[in-house]
C-alpha positions in Angstrom: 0.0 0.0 0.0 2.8 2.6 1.1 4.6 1.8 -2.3 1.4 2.6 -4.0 0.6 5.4 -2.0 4.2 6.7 -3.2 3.4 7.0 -6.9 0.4 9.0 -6.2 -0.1 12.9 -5.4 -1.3 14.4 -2.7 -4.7 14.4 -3.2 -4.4 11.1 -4.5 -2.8 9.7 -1.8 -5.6 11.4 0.5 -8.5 9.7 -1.9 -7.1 6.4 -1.6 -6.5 6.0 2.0 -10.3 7.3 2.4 -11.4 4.5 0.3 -9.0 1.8 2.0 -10.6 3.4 5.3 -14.1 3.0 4.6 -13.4 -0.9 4.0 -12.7 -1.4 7.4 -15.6 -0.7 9.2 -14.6 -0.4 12.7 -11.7 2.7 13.5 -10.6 2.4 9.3 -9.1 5.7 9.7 -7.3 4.9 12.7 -5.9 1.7 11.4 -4.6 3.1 7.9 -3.3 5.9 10.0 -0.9 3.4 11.5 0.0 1.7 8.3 0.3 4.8 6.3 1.7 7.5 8.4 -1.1 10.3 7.4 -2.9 11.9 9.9 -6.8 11.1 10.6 -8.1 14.2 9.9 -6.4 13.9 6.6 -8.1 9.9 5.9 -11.5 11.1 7.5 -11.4 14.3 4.9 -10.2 12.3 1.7 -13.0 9.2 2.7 -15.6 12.4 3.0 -14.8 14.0 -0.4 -14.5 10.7 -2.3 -18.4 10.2 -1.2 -19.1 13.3 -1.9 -17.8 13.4 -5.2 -19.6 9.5 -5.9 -22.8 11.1 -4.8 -22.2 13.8 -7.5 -22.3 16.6 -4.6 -19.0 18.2 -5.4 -15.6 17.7 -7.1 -12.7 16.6 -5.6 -11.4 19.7 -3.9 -7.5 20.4 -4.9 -5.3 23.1 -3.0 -4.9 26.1 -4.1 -1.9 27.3 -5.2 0.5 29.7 -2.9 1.6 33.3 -3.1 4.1 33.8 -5.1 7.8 34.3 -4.5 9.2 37.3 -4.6 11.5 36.2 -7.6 8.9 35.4 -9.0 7.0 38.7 -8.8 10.3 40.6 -9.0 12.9 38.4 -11.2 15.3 41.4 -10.5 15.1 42.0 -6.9 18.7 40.9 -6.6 19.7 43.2 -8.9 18.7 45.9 -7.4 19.2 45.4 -4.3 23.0 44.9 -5.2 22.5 48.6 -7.1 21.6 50.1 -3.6 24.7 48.3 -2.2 27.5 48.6 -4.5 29.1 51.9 -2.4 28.0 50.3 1.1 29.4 46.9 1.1 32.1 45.8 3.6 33.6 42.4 3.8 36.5 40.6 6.3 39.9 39.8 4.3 40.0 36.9 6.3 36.9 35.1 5.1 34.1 35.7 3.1 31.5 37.5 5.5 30.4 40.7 4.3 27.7 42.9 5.6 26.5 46.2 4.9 25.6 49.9 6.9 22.1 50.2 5.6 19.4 48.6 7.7 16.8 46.4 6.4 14.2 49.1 7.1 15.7 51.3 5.0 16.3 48.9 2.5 13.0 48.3 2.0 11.9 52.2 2.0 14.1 52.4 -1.0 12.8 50.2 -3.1 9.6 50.9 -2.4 10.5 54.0 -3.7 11.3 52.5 -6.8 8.2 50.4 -7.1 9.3 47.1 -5.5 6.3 46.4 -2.4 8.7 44.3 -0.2 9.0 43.6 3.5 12.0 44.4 5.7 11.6 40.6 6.9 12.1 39.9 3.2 15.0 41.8 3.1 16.8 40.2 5.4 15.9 36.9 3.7 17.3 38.3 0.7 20.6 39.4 2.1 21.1 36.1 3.4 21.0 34.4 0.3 23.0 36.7 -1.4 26.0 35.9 1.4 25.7 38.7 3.6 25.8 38.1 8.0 24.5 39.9 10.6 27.3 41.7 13.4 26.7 41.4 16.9 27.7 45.0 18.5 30.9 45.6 19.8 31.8 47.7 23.4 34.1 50.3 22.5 35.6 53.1 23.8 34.5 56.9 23.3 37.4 58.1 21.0 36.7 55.6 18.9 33.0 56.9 17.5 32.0 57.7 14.3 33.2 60.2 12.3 30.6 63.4 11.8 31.5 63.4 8.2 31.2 59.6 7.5 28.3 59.3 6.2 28.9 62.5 3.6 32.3 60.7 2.4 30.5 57.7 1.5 28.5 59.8 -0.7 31.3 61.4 -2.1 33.2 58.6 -3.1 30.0 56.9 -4.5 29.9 59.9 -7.1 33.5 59.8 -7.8 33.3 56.1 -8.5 30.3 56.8 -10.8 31.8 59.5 -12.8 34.9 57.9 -13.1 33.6 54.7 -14.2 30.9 56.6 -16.5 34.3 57.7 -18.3 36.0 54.7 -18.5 38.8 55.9 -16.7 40.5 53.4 -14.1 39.8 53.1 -10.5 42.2 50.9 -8.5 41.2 50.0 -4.8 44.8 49.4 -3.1 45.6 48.1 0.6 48.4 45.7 2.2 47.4 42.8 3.4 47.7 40.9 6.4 51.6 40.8 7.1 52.2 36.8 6.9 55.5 34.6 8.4 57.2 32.6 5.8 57.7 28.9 7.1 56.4 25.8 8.7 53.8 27.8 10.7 50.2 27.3 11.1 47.9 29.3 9.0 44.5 29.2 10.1 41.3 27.6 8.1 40.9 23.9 7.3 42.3 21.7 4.0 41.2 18.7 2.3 43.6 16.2 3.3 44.5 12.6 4.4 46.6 13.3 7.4 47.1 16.9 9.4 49.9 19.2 8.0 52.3 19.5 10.8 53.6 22.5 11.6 55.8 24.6 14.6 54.0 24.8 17.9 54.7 28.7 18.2 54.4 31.6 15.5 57.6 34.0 16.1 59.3 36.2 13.5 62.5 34.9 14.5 61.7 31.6 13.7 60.7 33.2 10.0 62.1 32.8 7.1 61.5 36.5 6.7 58.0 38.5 7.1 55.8 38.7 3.9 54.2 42.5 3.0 51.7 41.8 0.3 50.1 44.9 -1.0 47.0 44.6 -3.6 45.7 46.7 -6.2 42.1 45.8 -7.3 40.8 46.9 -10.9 37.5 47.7 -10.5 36.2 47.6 -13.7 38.4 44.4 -15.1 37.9 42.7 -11.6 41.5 41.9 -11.5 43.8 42.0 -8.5 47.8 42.5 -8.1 49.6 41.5 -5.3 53.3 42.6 -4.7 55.1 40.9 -2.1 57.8 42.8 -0.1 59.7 42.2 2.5 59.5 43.3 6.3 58.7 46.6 5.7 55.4 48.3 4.4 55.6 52.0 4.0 54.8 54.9 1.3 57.5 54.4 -0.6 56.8 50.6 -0.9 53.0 51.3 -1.5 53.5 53.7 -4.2 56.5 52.0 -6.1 53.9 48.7 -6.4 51.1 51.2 -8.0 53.9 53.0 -10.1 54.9 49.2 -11.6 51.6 48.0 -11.5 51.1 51.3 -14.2 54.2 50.9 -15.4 53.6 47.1 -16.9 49.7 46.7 -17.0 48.0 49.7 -16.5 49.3 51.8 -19.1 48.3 48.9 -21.9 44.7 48.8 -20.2 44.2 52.3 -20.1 45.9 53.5 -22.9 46.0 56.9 -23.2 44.1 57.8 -19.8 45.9 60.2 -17.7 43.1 60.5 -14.8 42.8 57.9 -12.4 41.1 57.4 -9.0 42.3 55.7 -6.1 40.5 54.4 -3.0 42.5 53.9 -0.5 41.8 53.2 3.6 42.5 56.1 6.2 46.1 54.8 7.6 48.8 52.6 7.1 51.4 53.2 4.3 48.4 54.7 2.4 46.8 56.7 5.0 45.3 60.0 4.6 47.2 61.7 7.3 50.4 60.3 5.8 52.7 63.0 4.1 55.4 60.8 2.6 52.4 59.1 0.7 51.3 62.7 -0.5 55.0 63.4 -1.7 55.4 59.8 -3.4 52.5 60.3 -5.3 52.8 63.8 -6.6 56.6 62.4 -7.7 56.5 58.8 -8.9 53.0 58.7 -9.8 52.1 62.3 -11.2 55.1 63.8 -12.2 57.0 60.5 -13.2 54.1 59.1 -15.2 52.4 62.1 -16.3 49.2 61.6 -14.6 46.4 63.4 -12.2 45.7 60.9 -9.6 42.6 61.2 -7.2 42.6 59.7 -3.7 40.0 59.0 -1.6 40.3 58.1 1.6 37.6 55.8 3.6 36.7 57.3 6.9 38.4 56.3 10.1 37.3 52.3 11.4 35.7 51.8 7.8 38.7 50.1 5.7 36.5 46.6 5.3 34.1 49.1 2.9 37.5 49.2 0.9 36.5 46.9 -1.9 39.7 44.9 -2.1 38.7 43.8 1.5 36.1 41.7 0.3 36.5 41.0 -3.1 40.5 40.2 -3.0 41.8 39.6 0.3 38.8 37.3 1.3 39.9 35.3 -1.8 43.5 35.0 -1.4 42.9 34.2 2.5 40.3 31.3 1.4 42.7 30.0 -1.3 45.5 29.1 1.0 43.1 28.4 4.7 44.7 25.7 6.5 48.2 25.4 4.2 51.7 26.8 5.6 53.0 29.5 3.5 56.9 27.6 3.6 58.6 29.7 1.3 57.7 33.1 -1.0 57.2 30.7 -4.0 54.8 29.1 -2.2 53.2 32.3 -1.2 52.8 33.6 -4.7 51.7 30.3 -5.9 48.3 30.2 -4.0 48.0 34.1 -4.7 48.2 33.3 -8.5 45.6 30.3 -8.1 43.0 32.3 -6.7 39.7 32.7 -8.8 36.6 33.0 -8.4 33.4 32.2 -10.3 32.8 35.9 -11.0 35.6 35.6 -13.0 38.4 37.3 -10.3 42.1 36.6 -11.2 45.0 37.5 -9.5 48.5 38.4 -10.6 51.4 38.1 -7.8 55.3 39.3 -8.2 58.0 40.0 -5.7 59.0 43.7 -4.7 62.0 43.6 -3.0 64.2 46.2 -2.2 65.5 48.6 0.9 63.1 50.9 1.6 63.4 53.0 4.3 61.2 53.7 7.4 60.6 57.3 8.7 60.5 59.2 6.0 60.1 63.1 6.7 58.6 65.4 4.9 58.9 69.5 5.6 56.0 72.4 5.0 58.4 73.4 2.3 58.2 70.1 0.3 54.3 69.7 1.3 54.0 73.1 0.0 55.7 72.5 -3.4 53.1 69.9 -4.1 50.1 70.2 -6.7 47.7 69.2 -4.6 43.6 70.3 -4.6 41.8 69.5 -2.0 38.3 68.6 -2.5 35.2 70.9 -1.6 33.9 67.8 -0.2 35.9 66.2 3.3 39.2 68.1 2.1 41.3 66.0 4.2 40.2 63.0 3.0 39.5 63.6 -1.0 42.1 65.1 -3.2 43.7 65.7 -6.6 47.6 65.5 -7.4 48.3 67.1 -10.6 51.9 66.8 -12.7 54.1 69.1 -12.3 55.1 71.7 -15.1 58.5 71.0 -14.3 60.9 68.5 -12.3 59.9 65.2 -14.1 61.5 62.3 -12.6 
């Protein structure tokens, strides 16, 4: 009977167990109940309509069907909802969470706005599926608050990213990566394998080979990522020589003939915004020694994972090599270079070594030789370098 049953529908299966029911005469519905696993409502209600319907009373009555999905009634919700995101999306290098600042509430205003009648529980549905995690909140200290111009930065490089992208010109997201020991060290994330990887039981940079500096540079547009690989050290000079080669070898064939770029960049480290010696490298390896009128903007203070090579490079890289010691630099640039992803990501890796020096200084009189305009908008934090008429290096 349960075989049976199996080939049959729903209704079906209702129908029949109401007829095998009503040839038992005494507690039928309780007995196919055992044998068949349905409830007794559901044999009682099957035995009634098959009467019913053999009395000529009424049809069989089927279930109606349910309320659409919401792909259904909008097969480009996604879409959209990525639209609205594109500018507030941050992601951890180290894996591949990513969340964003909007709430679901405001989500949902939004696209009402633009015709799409959707719930903030949907919302939070849909941002699920499409990868992204919710944060606990974190207990920190006063100093460390928001900025009061954060949310008008955002804006501002939104626009830029627009513009520049509605021009065709290149915009390269650069950052340097988590600082990694070379050896037999344990690297966190799990591997397919037969037998655990052995590794040292401690993690010092004496015990290293040497100390790994990777610093990327995402094309946006070509969703391509460069990593150069220094050594020890990560400052302007480093940062700027590994945009200067990246130019030097790929960018300038991309781009041909564009002399405007933009960069986004986080608020400190080698590329920080309050960092002169990155000011001065720009204006005289990038602009004067290439010719070109580079933009930087800088992501607010405590906002670097909005930095799209956060999420989109970095989360990669970290994923491709979870779980395998990074022995040697070989090794290293191996798993960068094997990193891709179904979007269609590929990464280039090369070594950058060389002595550069930490501590560079930089006097009012050199900061004041610069080209450098400041944006209208969060001056500090947006500006433009220009070439110099004179002094190319």
């Amino acid at each position: 009977m349960n075989w049976f049953m199996s080939q049959l529908g729903e209704a079906q299966r209702r129908w029949y167990a109401g007829i095998e029911s009503n040839r038992i005469k005494r507690n039928g519905a309780r007995k196919i109940a055992r044998v068949t696993g349905l409830h007794e409502k559901t044999i009682r209600r099957g035995s009634k309509e098959v009467e019913n319907y053999a009395a000529g009373q009424l049809e069989p009555h089927l279930r109606r069907p349910g309320r659409r999905t919401i792909k259904q009634c909008y097969p480009d919700i996604e879409v959209k909802l990525m639209e609205l995101l594109a500018d507030d999306i941050a992601g951890d290098p180290m894996s591949n969470k990513q969340w964003t600042r909007r709430s679901s509430r405001q989500l949902s205003r939004e696209l009402q706005e633009k015709g799409y009648r959707i719930n903030y529980h949907t919302i939070c549905r849909l941002l699920k599926r499409m990868g992204f995690s919710m944060r606990v909140n974190v207990k920190k200290r006063a100093s460390t608050t928001h900025a009061p111009s954060r949310d008008a930065q955002f804006e501002h490089i939104a626009a830029e990213r627009k513009a520049f992208l509605a021009a065709r010109l290149p915009i390269i997201s650069v950052d340097t990566k988590k600082k990694e020991l070379i050896g037999n060290f344990k690297v966190n994330g799990r591997s397919w394998c037969k037998e655990p990887i052995e590794v040292s039981d401690y993690s010092y940079a004496s015990m290293a080979e040497c100390i790994a500096v990777p610093y990327g540079i995402y094309d946006l547009a070509a969703n391509r990522g460069y990593i150069y690989v220094g050594v020890l050290v990560d400052t302007p000079e480093f940062a700027v020589t590994a945009i200067h080669k990246w130019w030097a070898d790929i960018g300038s064939i991309i781009y041909r003939g564009k002399s405007e770029r933009l960069i986004l960049a986080d608020g400190g480290g080698s590329n920080g915004a309050r960092s002169r010696a990155w000011r001065k490298q720009v204006q005289t390896r990038l602009s004067d020694g290439l010719g070109l009128t580079v933009t930087v903007c800088h992501y607010p203070p405590r906002c670097s994972k909005y930095n799209p090579i956060e999420r989109r490079l970095f989360s990669r890289i970290s994923a491709n090599w979870a779980g395998k010691p990074l022995r040697t630099l070989e090794v290293m640039l191996a798993f960068i270079r094997g990193t891709r992803t179904e979007t269609g990501l590929t990464v280039e890796a090369s070594l950058l070594e060389g002595p550069y020096k930490k501590g560079e200084r930089v006097s009012e009189k050199d900061m004041a030789q610069l080209a450098l305009q400041p944006h209208v908008v969060c001056p500090a934090w947006n500006y433009t370098i220009s070439p110099r008429t004179s002094g190319l290096v």
